[in-house]
N, C-alpha and C positions, 0 to 999 in steps of 0.2 A: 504493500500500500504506500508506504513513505518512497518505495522508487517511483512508481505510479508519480503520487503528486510533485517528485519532485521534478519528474519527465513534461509533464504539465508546463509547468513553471518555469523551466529554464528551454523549454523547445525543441529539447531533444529529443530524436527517432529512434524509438526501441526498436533493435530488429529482432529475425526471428534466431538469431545463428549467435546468442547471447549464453542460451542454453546449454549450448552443445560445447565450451571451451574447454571441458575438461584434459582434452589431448588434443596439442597444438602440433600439428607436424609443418618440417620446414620442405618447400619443394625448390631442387636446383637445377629443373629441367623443364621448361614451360615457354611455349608459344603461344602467349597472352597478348603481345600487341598489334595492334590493330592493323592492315594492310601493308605489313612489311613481309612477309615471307605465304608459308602454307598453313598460318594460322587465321584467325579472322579478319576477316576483312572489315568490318566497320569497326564505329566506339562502340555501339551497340552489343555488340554480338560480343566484343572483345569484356564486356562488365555482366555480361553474360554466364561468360568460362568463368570468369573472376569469383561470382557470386557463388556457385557451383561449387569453386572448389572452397571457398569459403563453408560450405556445408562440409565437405568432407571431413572440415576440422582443418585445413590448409591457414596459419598466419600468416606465413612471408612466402614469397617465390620470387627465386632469381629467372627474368627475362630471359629466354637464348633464344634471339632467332636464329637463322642459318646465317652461319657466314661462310666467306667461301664458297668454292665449288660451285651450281650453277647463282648463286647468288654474290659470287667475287663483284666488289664495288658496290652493290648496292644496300646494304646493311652498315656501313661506317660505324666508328662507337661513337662519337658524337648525336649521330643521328639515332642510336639507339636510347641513349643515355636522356635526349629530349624525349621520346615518345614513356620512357619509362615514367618521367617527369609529369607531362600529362594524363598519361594513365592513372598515378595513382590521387590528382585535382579529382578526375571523373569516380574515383572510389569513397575519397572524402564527399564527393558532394551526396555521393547515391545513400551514404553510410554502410558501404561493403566492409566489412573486418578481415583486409588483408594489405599487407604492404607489398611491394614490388620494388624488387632491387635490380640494374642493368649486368646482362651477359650476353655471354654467343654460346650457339652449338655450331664449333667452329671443324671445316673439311680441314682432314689433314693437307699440309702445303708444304713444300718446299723453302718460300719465300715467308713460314709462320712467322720465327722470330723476328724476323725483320720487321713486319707488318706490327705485332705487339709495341715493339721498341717505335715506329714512329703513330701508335696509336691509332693504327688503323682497324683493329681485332681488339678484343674484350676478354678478360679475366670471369670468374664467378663472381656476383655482386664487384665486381670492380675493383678487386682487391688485392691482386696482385700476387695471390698466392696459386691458386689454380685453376685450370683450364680444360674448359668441355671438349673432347675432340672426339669427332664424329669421323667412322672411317666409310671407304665404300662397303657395298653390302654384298657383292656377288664375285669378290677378291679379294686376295690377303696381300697386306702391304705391311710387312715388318718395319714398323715405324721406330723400333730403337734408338737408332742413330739422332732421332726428333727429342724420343723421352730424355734423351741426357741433355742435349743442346737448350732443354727447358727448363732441367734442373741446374743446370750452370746457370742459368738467370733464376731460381731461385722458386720458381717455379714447378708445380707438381698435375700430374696428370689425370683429369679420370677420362676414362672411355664409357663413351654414352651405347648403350643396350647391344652389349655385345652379344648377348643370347640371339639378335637377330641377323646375329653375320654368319649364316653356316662354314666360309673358310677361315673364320677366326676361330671356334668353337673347335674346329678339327684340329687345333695348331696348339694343342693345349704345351706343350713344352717351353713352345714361344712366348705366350700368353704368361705361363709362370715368369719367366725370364724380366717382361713387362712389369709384372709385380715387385720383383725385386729393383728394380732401376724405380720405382717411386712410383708408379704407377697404382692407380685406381679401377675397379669399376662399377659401374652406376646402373641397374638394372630395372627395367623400366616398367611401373606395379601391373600396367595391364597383362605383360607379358604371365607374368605370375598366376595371374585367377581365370588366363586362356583364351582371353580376345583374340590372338593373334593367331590360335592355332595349336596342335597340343605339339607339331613341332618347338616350334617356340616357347611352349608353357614348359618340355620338357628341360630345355637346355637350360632356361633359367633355375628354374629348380637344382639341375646338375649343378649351375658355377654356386650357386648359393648352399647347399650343400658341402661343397666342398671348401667351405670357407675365404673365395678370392673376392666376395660381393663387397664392397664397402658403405654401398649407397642404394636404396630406391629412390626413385622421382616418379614424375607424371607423364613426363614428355608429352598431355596434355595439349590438344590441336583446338578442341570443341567438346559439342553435351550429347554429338552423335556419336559418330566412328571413333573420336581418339581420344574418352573423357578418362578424369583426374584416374579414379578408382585404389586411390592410397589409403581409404579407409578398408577397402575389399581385401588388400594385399598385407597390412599389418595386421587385420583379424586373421587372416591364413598361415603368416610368420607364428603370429602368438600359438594357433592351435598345434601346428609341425613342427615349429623348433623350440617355441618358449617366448615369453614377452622380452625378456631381456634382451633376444637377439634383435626382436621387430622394433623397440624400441629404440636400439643404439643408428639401425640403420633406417630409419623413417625421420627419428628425430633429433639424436642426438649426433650424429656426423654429419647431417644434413646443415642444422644449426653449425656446428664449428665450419664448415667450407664458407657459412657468409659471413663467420666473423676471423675466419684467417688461420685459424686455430687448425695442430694438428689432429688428424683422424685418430680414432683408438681403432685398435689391430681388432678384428673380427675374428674368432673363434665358435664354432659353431659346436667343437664338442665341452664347452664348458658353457655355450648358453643354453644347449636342448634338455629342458626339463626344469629348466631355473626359470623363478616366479611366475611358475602357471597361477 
């Protein structure tokens, strides 16, 4: 009653996603703004996804649209960095409960580090610590040589949904090899609860399993084809391996990548069966 009149009074908009904060997850894989890549096209649609994943339980989400690859040039970070800017006016005004921080889900390049160093490619939340890279999907490109030349700038890597690269997934030695040079990867919740296929469903299950996963995201398009589903994917962690694991990798690694902070090491046979 006293928040009642005091909503009254001061004019503020109660919404309905007030309720549900119990479990705040952070997302660092989302194509939320508006007519820059293969996510939404208007503001509309884009406060749309926004609200959506606001239900999920989603508070923050780092931006990535594509960079590189067929979108070389046209994703700039400055031009990212404004629309992030606008987006989250359009959240404050709508009263959506989520923030949005500026990234890329960047093609691997030859010419990356370069591009970072004169500011033309995007970090996660902007922060200078790590970086989404996104590989092709129907070839395997040993990008080694990449992951060191990143970590000499100080720099760490995740790999965005490698479950959906069948020649990555074949490569598991190489992949190991990835991990150890600093490498991440980021497996993306629809993949988990089978959108995509039970090809797909299984692979990720397989890397997460074997403890190489360090991150879920949304990778998040829209409320059709490619919605958040990171509520679906941490209920399914919590039931098969334990909350602790679903926890660290929905919310608590997700969190440290936007504030800079190292990852803690994934273990799956000391979280399976801890705080069911």
């Amino acid at each position: 009653m006293i928040d009642f009149v005091r909503d009254k009074l001061t004019g503020v908009k109660k919404t309905r996603f007030d309720s549900r904060r119990s479990q705040l997850f952070t997302d660092i894989h989302c194509h939320c703004l508006p007519g820059l890549d293969d996510g939404p096209v208007t503001m509309t649609e884009s406060l749309d996804l926004c609200r959506g994943m606001a239900e999920e339980g989603i508070a923050k989400v780092v931006a990535t649209p594509h960079q590189l690859g067929r979108y070389d040039g046209r994703n700039e970070a400055e031009k990212v960095r404004q629309a992030v800017c606008n987006l989250n006016e359009s959240l404050k005004k709508s009263h959506t409960p989520l923030e949005v921080v500026p990234g890329g889900e960047v093609r691997v390049d030859e010419r990356l580090c370069q591009l970072l160093n004169a500011d033309k490619i995007l970090t996660l939340a902007d922060g200078g610590k790590y970086i989404l890279l996104e590989l092709p999907y129907h070839i395997f490109i040993n990008i080694e040589p990449l992951l060191e030349e990143l970590v000499s700038m100080g720099i760490e890597s995740i790999i965005a949904h490698p479950e959906k690269n069948a020649a990555l997934v074949a490569q598991s030695k190489t992949l190991r090899r990835w991990l150890e040079k600093s490498a991440h990867l980021q497996i993306t919740a629809a993949s988990l609860v089978g959108d995509f296929g039970p090809t797909i469903q299984k692979a990720a299950w397989n890397l997460l399993n074997a403890g190489w996963v360090s991150l879920i995201a949304t990778d998040a398009h829209d409320l059709n084809g490619r919605q958040p589903r990171m509520r679906d994917a941490f209920n399914l962690i919590c039931m098969k391996l334990g909350k602790g694991l679903a926890h660290l990798l929905c919310i608590e690694n997700p969190s440290r990548v936007i504030k800079g902070q190292e990852l803690r090491p994934v273990s799956v046979c000391n979280q399976k069966g801890a705080q069911r």
